[in-house]
C-alpha positions in Angstrom: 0.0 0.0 0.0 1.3 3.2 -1.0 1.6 5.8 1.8 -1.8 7.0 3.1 -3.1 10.5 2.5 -3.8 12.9 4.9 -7.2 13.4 4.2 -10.1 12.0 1.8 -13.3 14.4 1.0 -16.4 12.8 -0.1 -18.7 15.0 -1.8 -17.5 18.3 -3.2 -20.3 20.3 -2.4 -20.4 23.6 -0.4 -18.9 21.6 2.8 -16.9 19.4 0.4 -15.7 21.9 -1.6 -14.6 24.6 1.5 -13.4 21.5 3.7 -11.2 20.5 0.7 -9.4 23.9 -0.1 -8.9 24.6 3.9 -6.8 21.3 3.9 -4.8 21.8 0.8 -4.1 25.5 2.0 -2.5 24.1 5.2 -0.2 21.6 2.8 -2.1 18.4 3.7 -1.9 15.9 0.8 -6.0 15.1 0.1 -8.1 13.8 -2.4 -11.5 15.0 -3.6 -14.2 12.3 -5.1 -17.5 13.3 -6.1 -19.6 10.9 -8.4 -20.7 14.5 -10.6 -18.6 17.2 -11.9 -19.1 19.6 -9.5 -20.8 22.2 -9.1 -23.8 20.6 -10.3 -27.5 20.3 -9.7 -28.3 16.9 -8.5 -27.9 17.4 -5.2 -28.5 20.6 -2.9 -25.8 23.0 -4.1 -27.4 25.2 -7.4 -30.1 27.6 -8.2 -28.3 30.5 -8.4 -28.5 32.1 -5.0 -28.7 31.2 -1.3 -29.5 33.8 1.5 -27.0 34.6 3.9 -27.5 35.8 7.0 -25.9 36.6 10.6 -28.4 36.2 13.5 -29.4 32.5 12.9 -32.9 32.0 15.0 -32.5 28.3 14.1 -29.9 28.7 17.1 -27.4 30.9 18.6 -24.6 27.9 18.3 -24.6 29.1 14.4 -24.3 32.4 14.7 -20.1 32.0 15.5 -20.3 30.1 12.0 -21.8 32.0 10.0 -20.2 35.3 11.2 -16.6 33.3 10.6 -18.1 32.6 6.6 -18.3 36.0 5.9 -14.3 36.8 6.9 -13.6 33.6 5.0 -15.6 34.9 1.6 -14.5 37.8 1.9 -10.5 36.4 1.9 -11.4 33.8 -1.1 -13.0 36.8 -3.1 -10.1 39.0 -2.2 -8.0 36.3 -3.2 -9.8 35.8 -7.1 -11.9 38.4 -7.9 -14.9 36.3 -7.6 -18.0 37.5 -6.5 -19.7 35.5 -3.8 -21.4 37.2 -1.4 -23.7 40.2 -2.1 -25.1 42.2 0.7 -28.8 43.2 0.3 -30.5 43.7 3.3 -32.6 40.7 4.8 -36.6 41.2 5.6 -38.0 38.7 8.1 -41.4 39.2 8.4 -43.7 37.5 10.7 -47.1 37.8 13.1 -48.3 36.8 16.4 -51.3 35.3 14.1 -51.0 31.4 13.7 -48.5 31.0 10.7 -45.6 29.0 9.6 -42.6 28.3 11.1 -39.0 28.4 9.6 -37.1 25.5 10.9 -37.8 26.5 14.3 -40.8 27.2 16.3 -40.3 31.0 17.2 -38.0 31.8 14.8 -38.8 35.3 14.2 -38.3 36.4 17.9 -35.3 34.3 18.4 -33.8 35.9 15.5 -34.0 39.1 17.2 -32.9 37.8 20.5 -29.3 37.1 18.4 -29.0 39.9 16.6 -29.0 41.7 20.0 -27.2 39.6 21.9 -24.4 39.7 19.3 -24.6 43.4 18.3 -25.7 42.7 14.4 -27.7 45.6 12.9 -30.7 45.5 12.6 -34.4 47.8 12.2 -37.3 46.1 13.5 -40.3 47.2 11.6 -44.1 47.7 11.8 -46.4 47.2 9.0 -46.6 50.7 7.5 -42.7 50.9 7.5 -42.4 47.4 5.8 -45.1 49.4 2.7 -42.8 52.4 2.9 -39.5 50.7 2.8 -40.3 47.5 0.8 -43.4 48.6 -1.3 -43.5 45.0 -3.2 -44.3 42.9 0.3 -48.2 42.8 0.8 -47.7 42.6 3.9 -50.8 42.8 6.7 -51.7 44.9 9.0 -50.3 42.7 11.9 -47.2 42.0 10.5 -43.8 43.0 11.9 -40.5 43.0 10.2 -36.5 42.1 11.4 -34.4 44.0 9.1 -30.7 42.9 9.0 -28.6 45.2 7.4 -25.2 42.6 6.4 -28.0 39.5 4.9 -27.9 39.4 1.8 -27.1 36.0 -0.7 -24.0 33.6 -1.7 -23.6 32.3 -5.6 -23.5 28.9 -4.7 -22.0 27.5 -8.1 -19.7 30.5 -8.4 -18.4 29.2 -4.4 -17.9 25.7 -5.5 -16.0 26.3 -8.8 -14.3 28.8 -6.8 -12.9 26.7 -3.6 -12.3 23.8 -5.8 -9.7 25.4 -8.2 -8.1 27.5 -5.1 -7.8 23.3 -3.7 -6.2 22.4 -6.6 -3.7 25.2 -6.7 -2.7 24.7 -3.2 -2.3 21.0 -4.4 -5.3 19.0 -3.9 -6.3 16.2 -6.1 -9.9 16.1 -7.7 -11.4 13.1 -8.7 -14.5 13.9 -10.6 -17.4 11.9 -11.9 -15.9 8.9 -9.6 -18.5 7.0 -7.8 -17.7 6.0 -4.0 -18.7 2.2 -3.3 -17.8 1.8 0.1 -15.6 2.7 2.7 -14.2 1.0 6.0 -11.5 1.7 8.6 -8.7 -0.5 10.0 -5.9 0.2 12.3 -6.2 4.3 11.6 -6.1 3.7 8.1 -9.0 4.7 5.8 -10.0 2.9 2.7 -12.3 3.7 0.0 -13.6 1.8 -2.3 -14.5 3.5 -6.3 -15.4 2.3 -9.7 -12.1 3.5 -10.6 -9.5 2.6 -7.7 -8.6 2.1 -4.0 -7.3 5.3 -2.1 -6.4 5.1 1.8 -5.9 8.3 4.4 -5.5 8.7 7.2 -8.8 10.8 7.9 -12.1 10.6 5.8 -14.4 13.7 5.3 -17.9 12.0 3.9 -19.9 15.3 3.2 -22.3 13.2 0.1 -25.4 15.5 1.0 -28.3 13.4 -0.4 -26.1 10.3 -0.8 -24.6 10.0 2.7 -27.4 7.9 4.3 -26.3 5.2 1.4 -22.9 5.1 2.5 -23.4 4.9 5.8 -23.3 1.5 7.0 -24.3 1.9 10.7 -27.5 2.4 12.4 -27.3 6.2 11.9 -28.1 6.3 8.9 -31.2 6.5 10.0 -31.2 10.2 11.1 -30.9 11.4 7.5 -34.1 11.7 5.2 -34.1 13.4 2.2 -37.0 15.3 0.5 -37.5 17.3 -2.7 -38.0 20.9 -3.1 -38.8 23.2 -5.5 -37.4 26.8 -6.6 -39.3 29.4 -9.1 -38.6 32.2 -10.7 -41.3 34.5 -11.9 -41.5 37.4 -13.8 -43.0 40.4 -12.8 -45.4 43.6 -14.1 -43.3 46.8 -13.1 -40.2 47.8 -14.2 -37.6 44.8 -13.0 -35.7 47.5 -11.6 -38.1 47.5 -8.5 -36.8 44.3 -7.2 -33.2 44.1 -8.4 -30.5 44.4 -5.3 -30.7 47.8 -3.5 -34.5 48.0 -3.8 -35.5 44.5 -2.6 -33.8 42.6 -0.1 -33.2 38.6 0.2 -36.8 37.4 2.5 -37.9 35.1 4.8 -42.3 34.9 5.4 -43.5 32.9 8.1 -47.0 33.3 6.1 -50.5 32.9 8.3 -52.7 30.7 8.1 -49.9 28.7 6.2 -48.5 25.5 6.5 -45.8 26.8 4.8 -43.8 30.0 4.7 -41.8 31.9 1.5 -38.8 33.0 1.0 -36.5 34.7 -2.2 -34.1 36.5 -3.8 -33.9 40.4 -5.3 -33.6 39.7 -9.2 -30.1 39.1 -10.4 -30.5 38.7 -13.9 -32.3 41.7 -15.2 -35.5 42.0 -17.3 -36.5 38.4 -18.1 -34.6 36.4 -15.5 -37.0 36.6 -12.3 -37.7 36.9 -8.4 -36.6 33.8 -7.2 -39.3 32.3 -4.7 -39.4 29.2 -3.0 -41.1 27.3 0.0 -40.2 24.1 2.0 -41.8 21.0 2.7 -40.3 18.2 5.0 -43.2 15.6 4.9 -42.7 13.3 1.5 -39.6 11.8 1.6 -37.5 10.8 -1.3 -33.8 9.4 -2.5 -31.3 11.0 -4.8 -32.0 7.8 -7.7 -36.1 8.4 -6.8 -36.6 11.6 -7.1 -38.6 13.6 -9.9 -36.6 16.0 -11.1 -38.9 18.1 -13.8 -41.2 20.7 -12.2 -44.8 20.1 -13.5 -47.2 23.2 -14.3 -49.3 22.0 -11.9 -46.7 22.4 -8.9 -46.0 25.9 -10.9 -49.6 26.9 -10.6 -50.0 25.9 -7.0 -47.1 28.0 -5.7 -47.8 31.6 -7.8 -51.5 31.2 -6.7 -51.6 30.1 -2.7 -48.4 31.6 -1.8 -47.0 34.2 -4.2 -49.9 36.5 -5.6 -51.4 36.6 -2.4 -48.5 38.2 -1.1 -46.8 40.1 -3.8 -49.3 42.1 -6.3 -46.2 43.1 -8.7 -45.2 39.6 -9.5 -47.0 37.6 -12.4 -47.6 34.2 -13.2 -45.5 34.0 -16.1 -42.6 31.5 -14.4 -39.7 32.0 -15.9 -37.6 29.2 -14.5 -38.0 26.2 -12.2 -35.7 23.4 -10.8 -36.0 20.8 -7.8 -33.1 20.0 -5.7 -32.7 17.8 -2.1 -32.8 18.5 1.6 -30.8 16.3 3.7 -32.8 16.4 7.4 -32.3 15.6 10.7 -34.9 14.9 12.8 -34.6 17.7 14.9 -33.3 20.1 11.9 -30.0 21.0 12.9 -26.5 19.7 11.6 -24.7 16.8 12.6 -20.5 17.2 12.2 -19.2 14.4 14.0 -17.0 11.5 14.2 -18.5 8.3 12.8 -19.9 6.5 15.6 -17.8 2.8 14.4 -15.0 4.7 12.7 -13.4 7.3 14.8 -11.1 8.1 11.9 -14.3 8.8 9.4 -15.9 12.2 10.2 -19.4 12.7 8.8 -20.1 16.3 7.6 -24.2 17.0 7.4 -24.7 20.6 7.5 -28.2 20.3 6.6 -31.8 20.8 7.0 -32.2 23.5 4.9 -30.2 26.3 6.3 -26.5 24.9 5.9 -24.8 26.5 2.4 -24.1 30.6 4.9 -22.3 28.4 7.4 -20.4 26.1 4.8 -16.9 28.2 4.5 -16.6 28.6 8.4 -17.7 24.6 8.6 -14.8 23.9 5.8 -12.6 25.6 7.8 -13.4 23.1 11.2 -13.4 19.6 9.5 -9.7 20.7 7.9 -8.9 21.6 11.7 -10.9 18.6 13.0 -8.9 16.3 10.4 -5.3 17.8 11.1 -5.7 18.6 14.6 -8.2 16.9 16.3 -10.6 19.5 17.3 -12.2 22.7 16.2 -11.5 26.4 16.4 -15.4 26.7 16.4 -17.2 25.1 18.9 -19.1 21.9 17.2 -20.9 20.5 20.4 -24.2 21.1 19.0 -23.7 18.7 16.2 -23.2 15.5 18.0 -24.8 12.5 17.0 -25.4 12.0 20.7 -28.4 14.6 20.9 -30.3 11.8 18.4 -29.3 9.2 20.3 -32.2 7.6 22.2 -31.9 8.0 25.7 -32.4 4.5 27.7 -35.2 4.7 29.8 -34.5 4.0 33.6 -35.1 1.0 35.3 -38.7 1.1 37.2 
């Protein structure tokens, strides 16, 4: 056997992709195998834009992480002369009607607990200063809004491409369109198992989004469900200059009277190329070979008339665009980063659950530290596998 690497990464997607170039920038020897050619949109990381944000009401453990992704952008951007991250304002908007949640029971007011807790700006906003500031919300008359001032959106292809060429500068090794078949652990020593080869390390980084529950062959696999979702872009009736970046912020609606709330994007691509809007469901589960990819014009229909005309009178149902990609969910919707419970050599990466891609470069940046050093910079407590663990029940 040739001498191990210092690191594998499986799955070259935003965690993939960051964890890889933080390792090759500290002068590990890795490898990087993804099945695709990343970036691509089979899995979770496409569609043009994902919101960023700094006061995470999903929990205040994420808040360190996502605040750390913005230095690290920022560096990679300085770096290239990419663009990555635009700043755009973010508009929460919520009630104290009955309406849907986002991720989170109480995620509007938990939001705002963070942002004041950690000093991030923000306005908080009644309904008549949402109409004056952000004429395009229909917004009700009991609705309040959390304005931060730094949200704003990532390019999530243009971060991939971006991460994975830096990795292969400082030296990394990318194995594209490879497909992993297994992978086991013996005296420290990684192996995994391809349709092309056999590679051995001395750490493994399995970060296969949708795929990971298929690779995983221990009971814990079982924490990880996948589901389908659905992004659209429609076109709208006023000049498209009314929603581009500067005049329209990045959203989040925790809609009443809804199962299900909004959220979307200012219009990047001028006259013709849409408002990106999109919801979440977490109740019919799929698999990365199941799954329908093609949007039907019934799904189309259903979304521009229960959740987007209702709410936004500018926007028409002429949808420009619509793709489906996959959540990877916990059951109690926050990340796991952790070692693999059989292979302490093996760490699983599942930044998930719908809010993971803002967090990815800082959680890059702790997997290379976790695989070189043995711990974190960044507290990771939160993601244990132990909080899904069932608790034994005590003896009567």
């Amino acid at each position: 056997m040739e001498r191990p690497l210092d690191a594998i990464v499986l799955g070259l997607g935003a965690m993939g992709s960051a964890a890889l170039y933080q390792l090759a920038k500290r002068g590990a020897k890795v490898l990087g195998i993804d099945r695709f050619s990343p970036p691509h949109s089979h899995g979770s990381t496409h569609g043009d834009t994902r919101i960023t944000r700094q006061a995470i009401g999903e929990g205040e453990q994420y808040t360190p992480l996502a605040l750390r992704s913005y230095e690290i952008w920022r560096d990679i951007e300085a770096q290239t002369g990419a663009s990555l991250l635009s700043v755009t304002g973010g508009l929460v908007i919520s009630s104290d009607a009955p309406h849907a949640s986002c991720h989170v029971p109480g995620f509007f007011d938990r939001t705002l607990a963070v942002a004041r807790k950690h000093g991030i700006r923000h306005d908080l906003l009644d309904a008549a200063q949402i109409r004056e500031r952000f004429p395009q919300f229909g917004v009700r008359d009991n609705e309040v809004g959390y304005f931060e001032h730094e949200a704003g959106f990532l390019r999530p292809e243009a971060c991939v491409r971006t991460q994975l060429s830096l990795a292969e500068k400082h030296g990394a090794a990318v194995r594209r369109d490879e497909r992993v078949g297994r992978f086991s652990e013996a005296d420290g020593i990684v192996r995994v198992e391809t349709d092309r080869g056999t590679y051995h390390a001395k750490r493994l980084i399995v970060s296969a989004g949708p795929w990971l529950a298929g690779l995983l062959d221990h009971p814990c696999a079982r924490y990880f469900s996948v589901t389908r979702q659905v992004l659209f872009w429609f076109d709208v009736t006023v000049p498209i200059e009314r929603f581009e970046p500067g005049n329209f912020p990045v959203f989040i609606w925790e809609l009443q009277a809804s199962r299900h709330g909004i959220y979307g994007f200012p219009a990047i691509d001028g006259r013709g190329g849409g408002v990106k809007i999109a919801s979440e469901q977490n109740e019919l589960r799929t698999s990365p070979d199941a799954v329908v990819r093609e949007v039907s014009e019934i799904e189309t229909r259903v979304m521009y008339d229960t959740l987007v005309a209702p709410n936004f009178p500018d926007i028409s149902s002429d949808c420009v665009k619509s793709v489906s990609c996959l959540y990877t969910t916990t059951p109690d919707a926050n990340f796991v980063i952790d070692r693999h419970p059989g292979m302490p050599s093996v760490i699983i990466a599942s930044p998930c659950s719908g809010h993971g891609f803002k967090h990815s470069a800082a959680i890059g940046e702790s997997l290379a530290e976790l695989a070189l050093e043995g711990r974190s910079t960044l507290d990771l407590g939160s993601f244990a596998f132990s909080r899904l663990a069932p608790r034994p029940r005590p003896r009567a």
